[in-house]
C-alpha positions in Angstrom: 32.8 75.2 10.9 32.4 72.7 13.6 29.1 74.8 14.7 28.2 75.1 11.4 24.5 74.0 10.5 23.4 73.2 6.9 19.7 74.5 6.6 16.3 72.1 6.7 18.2 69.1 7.0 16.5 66.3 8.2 17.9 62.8 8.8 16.6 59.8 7.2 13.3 58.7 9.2 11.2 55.5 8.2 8.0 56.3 7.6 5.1 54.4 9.8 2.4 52.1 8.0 -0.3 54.6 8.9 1.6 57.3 7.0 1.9 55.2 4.0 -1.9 54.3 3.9 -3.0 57.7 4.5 -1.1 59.2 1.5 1.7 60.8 3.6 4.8 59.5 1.4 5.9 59.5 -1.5 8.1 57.6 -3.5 10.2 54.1 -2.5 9.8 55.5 1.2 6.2 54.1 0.9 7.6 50.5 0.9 9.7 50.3 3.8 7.4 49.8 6.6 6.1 46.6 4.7 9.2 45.2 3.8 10.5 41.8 6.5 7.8 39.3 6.3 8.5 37.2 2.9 11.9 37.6 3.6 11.6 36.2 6.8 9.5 33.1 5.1 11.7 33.0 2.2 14.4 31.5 4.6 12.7 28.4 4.2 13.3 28.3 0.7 16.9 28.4 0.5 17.7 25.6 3.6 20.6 23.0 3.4 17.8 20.7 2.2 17.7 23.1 -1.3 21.7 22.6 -1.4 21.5 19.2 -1.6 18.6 19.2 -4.4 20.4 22.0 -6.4 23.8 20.9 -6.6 22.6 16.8 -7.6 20.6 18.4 -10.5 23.1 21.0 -11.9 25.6 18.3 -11.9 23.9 15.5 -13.5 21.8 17.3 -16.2 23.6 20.5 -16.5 21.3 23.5 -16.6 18.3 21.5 -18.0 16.1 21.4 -15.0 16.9 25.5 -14.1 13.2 25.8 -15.0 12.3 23.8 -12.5 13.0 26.1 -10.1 11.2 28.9 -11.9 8.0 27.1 -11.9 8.8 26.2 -8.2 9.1 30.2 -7.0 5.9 30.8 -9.6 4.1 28.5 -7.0 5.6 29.8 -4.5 4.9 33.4 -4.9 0.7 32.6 -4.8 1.1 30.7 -1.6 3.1 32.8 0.4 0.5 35.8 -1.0 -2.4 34.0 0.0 -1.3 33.4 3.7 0.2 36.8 3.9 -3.4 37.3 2.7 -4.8 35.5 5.7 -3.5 37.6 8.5 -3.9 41.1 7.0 -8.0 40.2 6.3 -8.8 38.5 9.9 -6.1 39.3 12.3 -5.2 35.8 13.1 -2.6 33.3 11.7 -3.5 30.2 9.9 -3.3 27.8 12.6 -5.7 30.8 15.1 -8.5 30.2 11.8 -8.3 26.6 11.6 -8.8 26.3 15.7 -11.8 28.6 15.3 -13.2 26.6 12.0 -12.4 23.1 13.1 -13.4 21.0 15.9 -10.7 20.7 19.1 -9.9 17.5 18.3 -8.8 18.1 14.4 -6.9 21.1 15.6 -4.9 19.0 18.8 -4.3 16.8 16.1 -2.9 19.5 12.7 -0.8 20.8 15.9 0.9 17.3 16.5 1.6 16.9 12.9 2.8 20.7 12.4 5.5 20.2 15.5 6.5 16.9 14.4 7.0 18.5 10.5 9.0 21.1 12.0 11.1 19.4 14.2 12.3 17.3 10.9 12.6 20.6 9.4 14.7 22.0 11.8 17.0 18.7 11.7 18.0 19.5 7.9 18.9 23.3 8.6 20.7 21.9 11.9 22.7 19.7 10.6 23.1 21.7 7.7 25.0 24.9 9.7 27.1 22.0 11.8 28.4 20.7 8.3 29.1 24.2 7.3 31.2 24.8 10.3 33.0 21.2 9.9 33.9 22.1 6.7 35.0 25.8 6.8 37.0 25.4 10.0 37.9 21.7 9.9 35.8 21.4 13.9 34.5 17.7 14.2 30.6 17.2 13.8 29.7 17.4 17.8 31.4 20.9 19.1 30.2 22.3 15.6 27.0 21.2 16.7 26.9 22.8 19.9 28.8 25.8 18.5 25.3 25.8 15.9 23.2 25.3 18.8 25.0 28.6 20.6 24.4 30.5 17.4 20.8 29.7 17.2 20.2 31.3 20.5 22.1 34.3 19.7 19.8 34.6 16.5 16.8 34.2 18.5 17.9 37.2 20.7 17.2 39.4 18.2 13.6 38.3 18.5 13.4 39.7 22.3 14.8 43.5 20.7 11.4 43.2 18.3 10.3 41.6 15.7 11.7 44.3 13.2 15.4 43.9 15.0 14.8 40.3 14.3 13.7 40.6 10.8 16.8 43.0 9.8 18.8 40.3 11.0 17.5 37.5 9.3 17.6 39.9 6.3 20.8 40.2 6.7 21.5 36.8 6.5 19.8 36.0 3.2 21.9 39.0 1.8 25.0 37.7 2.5 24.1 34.2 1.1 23.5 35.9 -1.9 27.1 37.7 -1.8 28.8 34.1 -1.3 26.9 32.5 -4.4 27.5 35.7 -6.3 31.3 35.1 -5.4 31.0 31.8 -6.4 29.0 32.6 -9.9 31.5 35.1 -10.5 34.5 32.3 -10.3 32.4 29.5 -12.2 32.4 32.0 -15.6 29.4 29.5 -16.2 28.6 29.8 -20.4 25.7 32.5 -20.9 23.9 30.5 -23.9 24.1 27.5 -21.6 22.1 28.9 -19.1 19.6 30.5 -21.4 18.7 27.3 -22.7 18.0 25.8 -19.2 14.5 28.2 -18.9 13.1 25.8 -22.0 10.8 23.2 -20.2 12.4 19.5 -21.2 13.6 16.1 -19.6 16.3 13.5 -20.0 15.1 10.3 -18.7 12.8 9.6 -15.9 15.5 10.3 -13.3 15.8 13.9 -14.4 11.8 13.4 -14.4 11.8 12.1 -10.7 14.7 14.9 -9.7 12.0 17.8 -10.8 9.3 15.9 -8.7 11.9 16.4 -6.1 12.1 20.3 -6.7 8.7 21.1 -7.3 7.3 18.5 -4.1 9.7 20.3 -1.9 8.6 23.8 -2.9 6.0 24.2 -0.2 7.3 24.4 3.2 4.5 24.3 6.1 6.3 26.3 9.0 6.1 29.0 6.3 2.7 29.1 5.5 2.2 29.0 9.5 4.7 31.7 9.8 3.8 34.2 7.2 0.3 34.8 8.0 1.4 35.4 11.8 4.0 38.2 10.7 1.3 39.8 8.8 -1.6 39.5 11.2 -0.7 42.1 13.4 2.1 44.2 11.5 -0.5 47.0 10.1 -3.6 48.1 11.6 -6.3 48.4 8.7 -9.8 49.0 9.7 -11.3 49.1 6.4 -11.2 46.9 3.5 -9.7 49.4 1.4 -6.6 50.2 3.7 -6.6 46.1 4.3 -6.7 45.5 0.3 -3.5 48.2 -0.1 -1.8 47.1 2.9 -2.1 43.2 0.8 -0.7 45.2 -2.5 2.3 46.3 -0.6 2.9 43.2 1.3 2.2 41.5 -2.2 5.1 43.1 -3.6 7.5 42.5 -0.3 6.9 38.5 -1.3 7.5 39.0 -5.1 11.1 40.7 -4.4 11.9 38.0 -1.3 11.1 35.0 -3.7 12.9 36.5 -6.5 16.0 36.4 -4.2 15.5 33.2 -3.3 14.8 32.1 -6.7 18.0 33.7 -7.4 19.8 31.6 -4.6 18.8 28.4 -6.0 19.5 28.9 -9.7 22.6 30.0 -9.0 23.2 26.7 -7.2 22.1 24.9 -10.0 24.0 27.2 -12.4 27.2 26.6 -10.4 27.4 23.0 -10.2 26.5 22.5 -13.8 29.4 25.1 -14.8 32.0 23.6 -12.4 30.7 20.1 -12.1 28.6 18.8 -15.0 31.1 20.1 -17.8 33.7 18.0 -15.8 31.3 14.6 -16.2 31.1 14.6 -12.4 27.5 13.9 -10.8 27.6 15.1 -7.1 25.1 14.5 -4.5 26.9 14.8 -1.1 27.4 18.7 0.7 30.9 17.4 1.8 32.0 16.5 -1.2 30.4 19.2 -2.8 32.9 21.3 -0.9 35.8 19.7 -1.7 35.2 19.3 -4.9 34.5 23.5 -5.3 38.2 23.7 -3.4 39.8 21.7 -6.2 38.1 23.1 -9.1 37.3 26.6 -7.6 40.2 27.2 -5.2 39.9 28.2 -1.4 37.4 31.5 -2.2 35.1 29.3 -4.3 34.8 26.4 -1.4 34.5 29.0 1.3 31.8 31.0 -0.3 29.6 27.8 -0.8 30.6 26.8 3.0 29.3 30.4 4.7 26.1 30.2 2.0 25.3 26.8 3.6 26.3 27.9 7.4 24.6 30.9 7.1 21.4 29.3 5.9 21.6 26.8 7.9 21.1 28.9 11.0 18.8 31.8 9.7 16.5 28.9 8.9 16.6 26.9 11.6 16.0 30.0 13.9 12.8 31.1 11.7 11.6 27.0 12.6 11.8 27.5 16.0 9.4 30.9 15.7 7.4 28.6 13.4 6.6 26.4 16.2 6.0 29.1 18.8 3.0 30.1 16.2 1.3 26.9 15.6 1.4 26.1 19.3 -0.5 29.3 20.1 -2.3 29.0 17.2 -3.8 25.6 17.8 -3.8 24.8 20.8 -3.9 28.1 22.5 -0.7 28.0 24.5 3.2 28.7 24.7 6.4 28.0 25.8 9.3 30.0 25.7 11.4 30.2 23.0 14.7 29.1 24.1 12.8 26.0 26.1 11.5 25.2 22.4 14.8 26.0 20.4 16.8 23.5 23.3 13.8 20.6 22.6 14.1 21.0 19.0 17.8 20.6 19.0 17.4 17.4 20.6 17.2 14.8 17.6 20.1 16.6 15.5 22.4 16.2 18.4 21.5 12.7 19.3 22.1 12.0 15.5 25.3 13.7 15.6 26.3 12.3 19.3 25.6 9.2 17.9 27.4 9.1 14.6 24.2 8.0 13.0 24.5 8.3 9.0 23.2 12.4 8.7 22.5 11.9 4.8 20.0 9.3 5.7 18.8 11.4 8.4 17.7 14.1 6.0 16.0 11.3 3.6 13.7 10.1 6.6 13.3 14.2 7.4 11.9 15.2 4.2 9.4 11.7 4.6 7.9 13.3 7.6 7.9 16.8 5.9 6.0 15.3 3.0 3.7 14.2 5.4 2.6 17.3 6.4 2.0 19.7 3.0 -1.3 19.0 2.6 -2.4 20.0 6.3 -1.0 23.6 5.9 -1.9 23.6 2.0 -5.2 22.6 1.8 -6.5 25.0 5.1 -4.7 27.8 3.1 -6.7 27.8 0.2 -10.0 26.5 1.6 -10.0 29.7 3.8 -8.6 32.5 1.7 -11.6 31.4 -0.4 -14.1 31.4 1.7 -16.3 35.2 2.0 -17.1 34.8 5.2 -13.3 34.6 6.8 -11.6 36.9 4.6 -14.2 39.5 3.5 -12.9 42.3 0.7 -9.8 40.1 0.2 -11.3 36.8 -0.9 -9.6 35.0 -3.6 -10.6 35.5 -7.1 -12.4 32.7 -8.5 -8.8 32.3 -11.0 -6.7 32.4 -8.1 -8.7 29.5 -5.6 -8.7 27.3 -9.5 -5.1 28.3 -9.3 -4.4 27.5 -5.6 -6.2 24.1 -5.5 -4.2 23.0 -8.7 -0.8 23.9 -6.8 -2.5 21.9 -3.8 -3.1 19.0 -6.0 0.2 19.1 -7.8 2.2 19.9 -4.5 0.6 16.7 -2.6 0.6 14.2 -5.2 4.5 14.5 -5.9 5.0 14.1 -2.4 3.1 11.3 -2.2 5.1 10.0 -4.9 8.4 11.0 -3.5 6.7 8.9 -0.5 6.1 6.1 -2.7 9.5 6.3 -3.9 11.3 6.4 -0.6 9.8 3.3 0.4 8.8 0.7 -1.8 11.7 1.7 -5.1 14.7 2.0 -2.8 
């Protein structure tokens, strides 16, 4: 029996892009060799910067504001597609085509602004794993810190065994986030009817009014528009514009199921906190005492699922910054350091904050300033080139989806501006 050989038996083999644009498979097969890149983006949508927006909405206005976050991955879907878009019709990354369309000095200076947006980026998902280990395992802020700092590296490892090794691994990552909020949802029993009635577009006041602002102007994350059109680029090598235009219908859907998950992610946030907190009149807006709060009302499963969900992202997402900035370096400037030299320079500000006992909530507020800062300079490149004939060719937007993007643009910068406003001349 040992010897014993079951005829035409072949093991499972992922099919190659070319196969798959030539006709050679078949069925769900046909999908796998396009499947990383959103995903890989899509980390940016579910950072420790999301937690703290999800969890102050669900528990002070319930499940009204869970269409919010539709609208938000509605948006996000079309710009994620159109810098997918961007690499598969020239071969370069956004910040490559704005070095070739813009003067040097405009593009010395969108790579100033895109490092400096990503280091604040990259302090949110920082501090965010630290806080996840402090809670789960009780370590003090600094050696969780440099425990976070080890993990980073070990993420970014994966990078040096391909980019597919590294894009399983992120993967990975956003799968088991969805297992820990799953865990969590599964506990919080929230009411079904409750929920449903959160999709219908409404408002309670202009805070809930300014809390949306906050969930919509925080959609659109820069490093991954700058990332998503440099895992595409290169991925697939179409000649024509007919193997380009179905290699963008494949890669189209890849985005659509990676935003759905991370659409997913954040409702269920929502979801949870207005099930466990908002029922018991208790508005949160602090990750610590988020935590504790899950403990008493949850028990220890329901506080540790929502403490690996936020160390988990936390470090998947700061990793995928660090690549981020390894893109628009090359990209607009034309050269490049190596990765772990960037990932130890980008750590720099979240430890000194930590080191220095510096308040991290305000921290994040002052982050998400400079990240508002820097929307429209990815944004507004995105959707002047994708519909511009000349640069993109076969794939050119539609004359409904450049109306489309430059609405997004207009909405996307203008709440940020407000929230700008907001932080300081109301507070």
């Amino acid at each position: 029996m040992a010897n014993m050989k079951i005829p035409n038996f072949r093991p499972f083999q992922q099919p190659t892009a070319q196969q798959v644009l030539h006709g050679d498979v078949k069925g769900f097969r046909k999908v796998l060799p396009f499947l990383g890149p959103a995903f890989i983006a899509a980390v940016a949508y579910i950072d420790p910067g999301n937690f703290a927006t999800n969890i102050t909405a669900g528990s002070q206005y319930g499940y009204l504001l869970l269409w919010v976050i539709v609208v938000s991955n509605l948006m996000a879907v079309l710009i994620q597609a159109l810098s997918a878009k961007l690499g598969i019709a020239t071969g370069k990354n956004l910040p490559e085509v704005a070095r070739a369309q813009f003067p040097k000095w405009v593009s010395v200076g969108l790579w100033i602004q895109a490092e400096l947006v990503i280091m604040a980026t990259d302090l949110a998902e920082f501090i965010g794993a630290a806080l996840g280990l402090y809670l789960l395992f009780d370590i003090p802020m600094i050696p969780a810190a440099l425990i976070t700092a080890v993990g980073s590296f070990a993420i970014l490892e994966l990078q040096r065994r391909g980019v597919r090794a590294f894009e399983a691994g992120v993967s990975a990552m956003v799968v088991m986030v969805v297992l820990a909020f799953a865990v969590q949802l599964f506990i919080a029993q929230p009411v079904a009817s409750d929920v449903v009635g959160g999709f219908m577009p409404a408002f309670d006041g202009v805070d809930s009014i300014l809390l949306a602002t906050g969930i919509l102007g925080a959609t659109v994350m820069p490093h991954a528009i700058y990332l998503h059109s440099s895992l595409t680029q290169h991925r697939v090598k179409a000649e024509t514009p007919a193997l380009k235009k179905r290699v963008f219908r494949f890669e189209l859907l890849d985005i659509v199921v990676a935003m759905i998950v991370a659409g997913a992610i954040n409702m269920a946030m929502l979801i949870i906190a207005a099930a466990v907190f908002h029922t018991k009149g208790l508005v949160i807006d602090d990750l610590d005492i988020a935590y504790h709060a899950f403990h008493d009302m949850l028990g220890p499963i329901g506080a540790i699922s929502f403490g690996l969900g936020l160390l988990i992202a936390g470090l998947a997402s700061s990793s995928v910054g660090t690549l981020s900035g390894d893109v628009v370096m090359q990209g607009f400037i034309n050269k490049s350091i190596r990765l772990y030299v960037r990932r130890t320079i980008t750590m720099l500000p979240p430890l000194a904050i930590i080191l220095f006992g510096i308040n991290a909530t305000k921290a994040l507020v002052w982050s998400q300033v400079i990240l508002s800062f820097g929307i429209a300079f990815a944004l507004i490149p995105l959707v002047l080139f994708t519909s511009n004939k000349r640069i993109m060719g076969a794939l050119v937007n539609h004359r409904l989806t450049t109306i489309t993007g430059w609405a997004i643009s207009l909405l996307v910068v203008s709440l940020n501006l407000y929230l700008i406003y907001e932080t300081f001349f109301t507070h």
